[in-house]
N, C-alpha and C positions, 0 to 999 in steps of 0.2 A: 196562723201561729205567730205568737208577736214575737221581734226581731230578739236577739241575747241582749242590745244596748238596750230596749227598752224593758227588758225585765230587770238586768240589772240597776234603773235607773228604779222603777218601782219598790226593787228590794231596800236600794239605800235610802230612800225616804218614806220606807213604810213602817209605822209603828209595831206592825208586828209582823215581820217578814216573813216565818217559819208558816205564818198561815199561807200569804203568799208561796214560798217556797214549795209547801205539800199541791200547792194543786198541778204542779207540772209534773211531768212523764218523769220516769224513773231514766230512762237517756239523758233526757231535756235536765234532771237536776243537774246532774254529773257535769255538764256540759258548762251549764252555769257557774256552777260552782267554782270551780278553777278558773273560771275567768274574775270573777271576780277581786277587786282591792283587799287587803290582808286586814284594813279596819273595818268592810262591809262583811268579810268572813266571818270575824271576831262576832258583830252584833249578832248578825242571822245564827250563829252555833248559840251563841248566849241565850237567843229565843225559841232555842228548837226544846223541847223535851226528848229526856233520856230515851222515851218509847220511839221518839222519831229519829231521833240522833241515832240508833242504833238501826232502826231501818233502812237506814238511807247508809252507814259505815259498809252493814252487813256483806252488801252487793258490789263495794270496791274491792281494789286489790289492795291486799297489804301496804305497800307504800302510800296509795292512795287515800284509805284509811289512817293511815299514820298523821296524812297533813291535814287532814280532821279533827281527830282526834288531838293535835299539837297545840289548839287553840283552845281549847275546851278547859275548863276548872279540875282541879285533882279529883275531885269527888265525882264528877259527870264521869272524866274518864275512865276512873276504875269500875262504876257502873256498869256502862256500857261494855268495856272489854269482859267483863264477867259475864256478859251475855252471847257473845259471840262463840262460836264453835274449837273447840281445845287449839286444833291447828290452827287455823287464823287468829285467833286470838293471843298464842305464843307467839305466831309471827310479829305480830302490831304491835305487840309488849316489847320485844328485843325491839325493833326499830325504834320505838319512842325514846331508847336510850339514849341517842346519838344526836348531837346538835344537827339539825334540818341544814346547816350551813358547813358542812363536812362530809368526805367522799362517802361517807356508813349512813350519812343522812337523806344520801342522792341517791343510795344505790337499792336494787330490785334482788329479790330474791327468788327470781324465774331462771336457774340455772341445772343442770347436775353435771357431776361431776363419774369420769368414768377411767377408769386403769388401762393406759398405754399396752396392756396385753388382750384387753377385752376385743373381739371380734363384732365386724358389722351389724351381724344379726340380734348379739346380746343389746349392744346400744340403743338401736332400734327400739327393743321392746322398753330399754328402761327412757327415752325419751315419750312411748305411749305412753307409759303409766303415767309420767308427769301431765302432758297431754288431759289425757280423762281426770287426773286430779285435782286442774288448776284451769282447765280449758285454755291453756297459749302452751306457744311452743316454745321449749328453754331454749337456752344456750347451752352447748357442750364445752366443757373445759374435758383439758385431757391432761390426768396426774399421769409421773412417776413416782409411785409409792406417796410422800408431799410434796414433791416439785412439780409446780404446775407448767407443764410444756405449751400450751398457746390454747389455743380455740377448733374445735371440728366445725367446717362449714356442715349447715344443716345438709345442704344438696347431696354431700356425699354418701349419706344415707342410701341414697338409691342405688348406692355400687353393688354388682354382683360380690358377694364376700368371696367366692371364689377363684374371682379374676384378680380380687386386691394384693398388694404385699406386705409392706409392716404401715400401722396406724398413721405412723409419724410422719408416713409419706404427703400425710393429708392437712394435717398439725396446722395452722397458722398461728405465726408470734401472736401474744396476746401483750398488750402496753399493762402496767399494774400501778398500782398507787397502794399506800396504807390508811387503812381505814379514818384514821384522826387524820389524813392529809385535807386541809380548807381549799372550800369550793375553785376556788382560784385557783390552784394546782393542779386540779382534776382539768380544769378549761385550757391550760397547758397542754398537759398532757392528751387531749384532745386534740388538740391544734397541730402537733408533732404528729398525731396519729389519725387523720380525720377517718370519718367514716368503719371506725373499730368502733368496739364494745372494749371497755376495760374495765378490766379485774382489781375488785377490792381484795385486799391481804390483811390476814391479823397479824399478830406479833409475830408469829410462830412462820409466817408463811403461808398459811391454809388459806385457802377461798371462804372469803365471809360474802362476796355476793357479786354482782356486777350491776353497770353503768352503762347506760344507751346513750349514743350521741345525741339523742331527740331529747334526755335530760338536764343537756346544757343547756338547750336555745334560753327557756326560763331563768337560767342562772345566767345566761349571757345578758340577755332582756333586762334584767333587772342591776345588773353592774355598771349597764348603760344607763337606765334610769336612776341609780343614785347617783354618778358623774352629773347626769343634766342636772338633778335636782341641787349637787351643790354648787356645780354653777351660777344658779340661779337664788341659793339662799331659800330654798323651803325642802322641809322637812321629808323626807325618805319612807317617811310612810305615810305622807298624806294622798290624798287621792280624789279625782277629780269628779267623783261623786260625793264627797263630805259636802257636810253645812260650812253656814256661812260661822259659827261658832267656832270651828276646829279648822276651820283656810287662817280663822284670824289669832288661836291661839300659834299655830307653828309657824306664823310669819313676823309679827311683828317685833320679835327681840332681834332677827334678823335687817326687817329696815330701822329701829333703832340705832343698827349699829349704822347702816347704813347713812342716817340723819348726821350722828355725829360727826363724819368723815367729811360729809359735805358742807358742814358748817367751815370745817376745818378748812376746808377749798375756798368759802365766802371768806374767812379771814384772813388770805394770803390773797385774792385779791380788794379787800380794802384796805390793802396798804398801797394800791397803787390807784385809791380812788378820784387822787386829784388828775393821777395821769389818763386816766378813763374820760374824765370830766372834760380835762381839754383836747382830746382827741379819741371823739363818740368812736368812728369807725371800728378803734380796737375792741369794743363789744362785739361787734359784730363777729369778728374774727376768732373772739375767744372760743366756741364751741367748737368749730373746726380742728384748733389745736389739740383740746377737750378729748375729741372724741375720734381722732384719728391714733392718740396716745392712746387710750382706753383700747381702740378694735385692734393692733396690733400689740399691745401687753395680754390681751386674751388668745390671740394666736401662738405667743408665743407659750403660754400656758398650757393648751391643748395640747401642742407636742411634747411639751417635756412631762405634763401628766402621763401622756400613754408612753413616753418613755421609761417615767418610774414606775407603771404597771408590767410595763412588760422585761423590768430588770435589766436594761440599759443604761441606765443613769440612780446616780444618786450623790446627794453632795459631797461625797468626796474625790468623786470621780466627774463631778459636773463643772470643772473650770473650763475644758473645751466647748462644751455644750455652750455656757453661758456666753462666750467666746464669739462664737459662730453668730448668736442670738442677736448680739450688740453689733457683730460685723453688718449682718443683715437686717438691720434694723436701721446702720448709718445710711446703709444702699437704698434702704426702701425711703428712709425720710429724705435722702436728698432728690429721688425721683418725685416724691410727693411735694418737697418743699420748695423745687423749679418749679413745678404746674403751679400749688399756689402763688410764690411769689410772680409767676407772671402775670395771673387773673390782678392779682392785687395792682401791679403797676400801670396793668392796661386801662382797668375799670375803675381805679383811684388815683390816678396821674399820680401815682409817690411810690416811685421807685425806694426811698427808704425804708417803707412801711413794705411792701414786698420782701425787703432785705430781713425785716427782723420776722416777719412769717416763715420764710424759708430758713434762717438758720435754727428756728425753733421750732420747725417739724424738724428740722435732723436729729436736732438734740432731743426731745420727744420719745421718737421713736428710738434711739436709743437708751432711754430708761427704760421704755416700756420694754426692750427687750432684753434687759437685764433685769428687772425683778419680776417679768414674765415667768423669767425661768429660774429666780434664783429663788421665790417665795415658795414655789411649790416643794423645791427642793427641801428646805427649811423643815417645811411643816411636814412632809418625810420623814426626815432626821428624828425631828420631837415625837415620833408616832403617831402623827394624825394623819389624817386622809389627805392627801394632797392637792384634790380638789377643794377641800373643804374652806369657804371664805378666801380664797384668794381672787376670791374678785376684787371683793373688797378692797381687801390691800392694795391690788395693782392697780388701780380705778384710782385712789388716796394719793400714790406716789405719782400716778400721770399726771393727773389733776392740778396736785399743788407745784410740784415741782414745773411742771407743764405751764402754767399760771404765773409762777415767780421767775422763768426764763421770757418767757414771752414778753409781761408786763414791765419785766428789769430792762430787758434790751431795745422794748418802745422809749421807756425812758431815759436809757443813755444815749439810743443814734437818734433819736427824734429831737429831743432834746425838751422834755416838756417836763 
């Protein structure tokens, strides 16, 4: 049986994937499938037909089906759901409501719900019925009239109902969220609650569904992967089975910008081309400063990102933060800027060129850890994504600034 990486490597470079796709096992699709990148989804549903497309939905779960179906053209979808069986078919239709990226979009509809008076035995049987219905085993919520009192562990099922006393003996808190609450809140709310299930709420209070902690990982998975991806300036739904057409369409406005920043860095140093000229060594040096400014303006970035994810910080509240940032960013460059400047004195007998190395990793590293932390903040404030291009930026501000301290102070204590 060939490996998931090799099938999926065949589906996205084959012209007509769904032929590929049908020859695998009815497990093996499933399997596939969800592994797969959200632009290799898109092709293989685009080339499957409704006869197949419906095949293959038939034998998911509701949710499951949903994120199927989510990718599909209005007209495929309506097809196919018109085919499916009245009950599933309602189910997959109310789900496809909900944006895929909100609590009603994550959430499962494997629960019932049972009245705080109901006895062991009644429960019991209304958990088989779901059982033979659905083949899995729900979840119990337990109302008061519409107040939902928490969760029945399944096990308790096995209590003699004659040994028990009132239900609520049994009850566990359940965490809840409302339905339009976005993904992010839900992974909260998780985090506060590891290892629960939690309860979707309508407006009203009722149970519209529930949330498996195994439904995060993917939602976690993938918050992680667009942080790296705008780290790094490519696109968030590209994927590392694309052609070479679509790596080059979502990259290149990105090194664009990239180009021009660095241009920007060449023309603040030729303005200190004659000083370069008469004293080569400073080339040598200049990367160093470069890119010890750049690793610790990214450091400083990292934390104060996952500090505005996780609603610690934000610019109005980030004068400490930025604070600390610049404190420790003097400590680090004067630790960094003694080691180089002594390499420099020992290995270039010029204790003066040592002197302007090390006061210009301190300075350095204290920009970098000021707009480390003050760019992401920024770009918070204005609504965007915090990772979003602030590399960039901080890379621009080491860079030049990094450049014009360095190159200015070779040329005042050197005297060239």
């Amino acid at each position: 049986m060939p490996q998931a990486a090799t099938v999926q490597q065949d589906l996205a470079v084959s012209n007509a994937p769904a032929d590929r796709f049908r020859d695998l096992s009815q497990a093996r699709q499933r399997e596939v499938f969800f592994a797969l990148p959200e632009t290799v989804r898109q092709s293989l549903v685009a080339d499957m037909s409704a006869d197949q497309l419906h095949a293959f939905v038939r034998r998911l779960d509701p949710d499951e089906a949903t994120d199927v179906l989510g990718v599909t053209d209005e007209a495929t979808r309506t097809e196919v759901l018109s085919r499916l069986e009245k009950n599933r078919r309602e189910k997959v239709a109310f789900l496809l409501e909900f944006s895929p990226e909100s609590a009603a979009g994550l959430m499962h509809l494997n629960y019932v719900t049972v009245d705080v008076s109901r006895g062991f035995g009644e429960i019991g049987a209304r958990v088989r019925r779901h059982e033979e219905r659905t083949g899995r085993f729900p979840t119990i919520f337990v109302t008061d009239g519409d107040r939902l009192l928490g969760e029945l562990p399944g096990q308790t099922l096995a209590i003699d109902e004659g040994e028990v006393g009132s239900l609520t003996d049994y009850v566990r808190e359940t965490p809840t969220v409302r339905y339009d609450a976005p993904d992010t809140e839900v992974v909260e709310v998780f985090r506060s609650n590891p290892e629960r299930t939690v309860a979707v709420l309508d407006d009203d209070g009722s149970i519209f569904g529930v949330i498996y902690a195994a439904d995060l990982l993917r939602v976690i998975e993938a918050k992680a992967g667009e942080t790296l991806y705008d780290f790094t300036g490519v696109a968030e739904e590209e994927s590392v089975l694309d052609g070479p057409l679509a790596k080059i369409r979502s990259r290149y406005k990105w090194l664009v910008i990239n180009l021009g920043t660095a241009f920007l860095a060449a023309a603040v140093v030729g303005l200190f081309e004659d000083t370069i000229a008469a004293f080569t060594l400073l080339a040598v040096y200049m990367p160093v400063v470069a890119g010890m400014g750049g690793n610790a303006g990214t450091q400083s970035m990292a934390v104060t990102v996952r500090g505005v994810a996780l609603g610690q910080v934000s610019l109005s509240t980030g004068r400490r933060v930025i604070g600390n940032e610049v404190i420790a960013g003097a400590a680090n460059g004067t630790i960094t800027g003694v080691l180089v400047a002594v390499i420099a004195t020992v290995f270039n007998r010029s204790p003066l060129l040592g002197l302007v190395l090390g006061v210009s990793m301190v300075l350095n590293l204290v920009i970098a850890g000021f707009f480390g932390t003050l760019i992401p903040l920024v770009l918070s404030r204005v609504g965007k994504d915090p990772a979003t291009s602030a590399t960039i930026f901080i890379t621009t501000a080491t860079d030049v600034l990094g450049f014009f301290i360095f190159l200015g102070l070779a040329k005042v204590l050197l005297g060239i």
